[in-house]
C-alpha positions in Angstrom: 93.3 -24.5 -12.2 94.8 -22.0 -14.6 96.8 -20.0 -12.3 98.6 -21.3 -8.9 97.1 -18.4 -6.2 98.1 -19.4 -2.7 97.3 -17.0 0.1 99.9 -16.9 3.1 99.6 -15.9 6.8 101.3 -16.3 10.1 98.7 -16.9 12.4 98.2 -14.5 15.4 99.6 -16.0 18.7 95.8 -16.1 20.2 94.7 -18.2 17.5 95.4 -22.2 17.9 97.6 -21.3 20.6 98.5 -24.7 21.1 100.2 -26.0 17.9 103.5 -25.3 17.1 102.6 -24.3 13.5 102.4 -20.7 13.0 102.5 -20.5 9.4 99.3 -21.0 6.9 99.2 -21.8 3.3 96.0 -21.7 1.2 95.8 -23.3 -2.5 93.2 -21.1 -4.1 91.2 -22.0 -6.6 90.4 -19.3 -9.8 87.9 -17.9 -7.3 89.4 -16.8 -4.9 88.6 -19.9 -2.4 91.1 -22.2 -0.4 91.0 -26.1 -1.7 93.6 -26.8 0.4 95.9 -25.8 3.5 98.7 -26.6 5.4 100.4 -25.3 8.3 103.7 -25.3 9.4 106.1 -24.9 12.0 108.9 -21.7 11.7 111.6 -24.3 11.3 110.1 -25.9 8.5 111.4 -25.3 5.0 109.5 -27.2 2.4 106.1 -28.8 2.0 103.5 -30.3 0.1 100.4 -28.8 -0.3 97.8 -31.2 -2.3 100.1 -33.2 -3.8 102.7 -31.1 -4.9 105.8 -29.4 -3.2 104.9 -25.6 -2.1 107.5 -23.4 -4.6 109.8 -21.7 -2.0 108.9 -18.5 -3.0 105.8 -19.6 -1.6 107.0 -20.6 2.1 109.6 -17.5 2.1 106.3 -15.0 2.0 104.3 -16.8 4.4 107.1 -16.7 6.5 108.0 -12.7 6.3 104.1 -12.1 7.3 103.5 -10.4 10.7 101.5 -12.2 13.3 97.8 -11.9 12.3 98.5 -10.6 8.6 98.3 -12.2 5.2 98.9 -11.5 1.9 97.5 -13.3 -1.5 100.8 -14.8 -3.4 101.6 -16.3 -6.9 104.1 -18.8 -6.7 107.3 -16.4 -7.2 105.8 -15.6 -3.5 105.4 -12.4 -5.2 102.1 -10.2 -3.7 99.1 -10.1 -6.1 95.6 -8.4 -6.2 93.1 -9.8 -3.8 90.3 -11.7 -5.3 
């Protein structure tokens, strides 16, 4: 992978309803497609995501989303164009 894309999204309160983790990250390959993902709770500041700690950037974004909107992300959590 060339490029670290990650798309970010705070899941909608409908979906997974259940689970305390609100927040979605994506690892997107050059194409656009997720190859992996990891959820986590409000509270949480830091993860890993495929064997490597998320950039902060990257958390920060996913957390500023609404409920039920997402964004695609380069690691300064900065937006960039949609694939």
């Amino acid at each position: 992978m060339a490029q670290e894309w990650y798309f970010v999204r705070r899941l909608p309160p409908q979906e997974d309803a259940e689970s305390p983790e609100r927040i979605e990250i994506q690892l997107l390959n050059d194409d656009g497609q997720a190859v992996a993902t990891v959820r986590l709770r409000d509270d949480q500041r830091d993860a890993v995501l495929h064997g490597q700690p998320l950039p902060a950037a990257v958390v920060r974004a996913a957390k500023a989303r609404l409920a039920g909107n997402g964004d695609y992300v380069g690691p300064d959590g900065a937006s960039v164009p949609a694939f």
